[in-house]
C-alpha positions, 0 to 999 in steps of 0.5 A: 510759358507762352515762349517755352512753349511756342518759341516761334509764331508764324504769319501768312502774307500774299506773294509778292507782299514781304517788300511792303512789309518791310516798308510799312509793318505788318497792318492790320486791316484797320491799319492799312485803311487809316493809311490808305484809304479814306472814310467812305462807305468802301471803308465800312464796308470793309471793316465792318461787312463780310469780305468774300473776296480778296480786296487790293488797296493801292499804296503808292502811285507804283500800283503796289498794293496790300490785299486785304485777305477773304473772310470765307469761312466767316459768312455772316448768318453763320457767324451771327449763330456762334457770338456770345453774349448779343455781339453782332457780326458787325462788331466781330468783323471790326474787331478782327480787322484791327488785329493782327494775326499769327499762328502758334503752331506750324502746323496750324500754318501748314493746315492753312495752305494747303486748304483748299482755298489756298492750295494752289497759290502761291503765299510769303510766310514769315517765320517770327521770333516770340520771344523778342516780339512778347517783349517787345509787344507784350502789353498787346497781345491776346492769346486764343484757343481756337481760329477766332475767324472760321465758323468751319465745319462746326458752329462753335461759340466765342465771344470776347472771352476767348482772347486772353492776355499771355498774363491770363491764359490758364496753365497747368500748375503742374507743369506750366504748358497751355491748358488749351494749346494756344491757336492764335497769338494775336497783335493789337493794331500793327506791328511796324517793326515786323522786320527786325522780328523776322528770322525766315521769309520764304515763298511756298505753295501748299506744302511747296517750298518755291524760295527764300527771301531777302531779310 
C-alpha cells in the first residue's frame, strides 16, 4: 500500500547540512542532543519547550553545526488547545523531537518551501526511496494524516492516535490506496544510513531549482 502509493518520501534540510548528513544520519532532535550536547537546563528546554527560533549545535571543533528547525506554527497555548486526551504541550514536543520526519507527498514538500517563513531561503531536500527505507526501518515507522507539528490555520485535534504503524493505517478494501492520503511518514530516533536511501539531493529556494548534490 504505502510503497505503491508513495514510492518516494521527501525531507527538507538547512543549506549547507547534506555533508553532516551523510556523516552522521539524519537525527532527530533528540538524537543530535544525546551526541551532541549534554544534560542541562539548554537540553530541556529544547526538547521539551516551544523552539521559536532556529537553534545551532556545534558538532565538531570545525564550527560545523546542525540546526535544529523553529517550531512556529506549534506555539504552546495554541498546541495545549488541540491535544487529546490530557497530553501536555511538554510531552508533544518531546515526542516529536525524538522523530524523524518525511513527507509523503511533493507537493507537501513544495507547500512548505514556499511558505512564507521559508520562501526566501535557501533548503537541502533529499529525495528517499520508500521502498528500500520500509524494508529496512519497517518496525519504526509511523504513518499520519495530518502535519502533526502545525496548529496552522485551524485548531484541529490529535493525539497519540494519529500515528499509525503502515500494518494499521485504514485502506480502502476495494482498492487498496490510503483512506486518508498519508501526510507524514515518520522514522523513530535516526536514521544513520540516510545516505545509502538517498536517490536525489538538490539545493532549492521556494520553487527554485539552485543545484545538484553530491551522492
Amino acid at each position: 500500500m504505502l510503497i505503491n502509493s508513495y514510492p518516494r518520501l521527501f525531507h527538507m534540510a538547512e543549506p549547507e547540512s547534506w555533508d553532516l548528513i551523510q556523516e552522521y544520519g539524519l537525527l532527530s532532535t533528540k538524537a543530535t542532543l544525546d551526541r551532541f550536547v549534554g544534560e542541562d537546563e539548554l537540553r530541556k528546554s529544547l526538547e521539551e519547550r516551544h523552539r521559536s527560533s532556529k537553534t545551532k549545535v556545534e558538532v565538531n571543533e570545525n564550527g560545523q553545526s546542525i540546526v535544529l528547525r523553529d517550531q512556529k506554527p506549534m506555539p504552546r497555548d495554541r498546541l495545549a488547545l488541540v491535544l487529546n486526551d490530557g497530553i501536555t504541550p511538554e510531552e508533544w514536543y518531546s515526542f516529536l523531537n525524538s522523530k524523524v520526519f518525511t513527507w509523503a507527498e511533493e507537493e507537501r514538500l513544495n507547500r512548505l518551501l514556499k511558505a512564507r517563513e521559508y520562501r526566501k531561503d535557501e533548503h537541502d531536500v533529499l529525495v528517499l526511496d520508500t521502498t528500500a527505507l520500509i524494508e529496512k526501518y519497517d518496525r519504526s515507522v509511523l504513518l499520519c494524516h495530518m502535519n502533526s507539528g502545525n496548529t496552522f490555520p485551524y485548531l484541529h485535534k490529535r493525539g497519540w492516535e494519529i500515528f499509525k504503524s503502515v500494518e494499521a493505517y485504514p485502506v480502502s478494501k476495494k482498492t487498496g490506496k490510503p483512506q486518508k492520503k498519508v501526510a507524514e511518514v515518520v522514522f523513530d530516533y535516526s536514521i544513520p544510513d540516510i545516505k545509502d536511501f538517498v536517490l536525489e539531493a538538490k539545493r532549492v529556494k521556494g520553487d527554485q531549482f539552485i543545484k545538484n548534490l553530491d551522492l
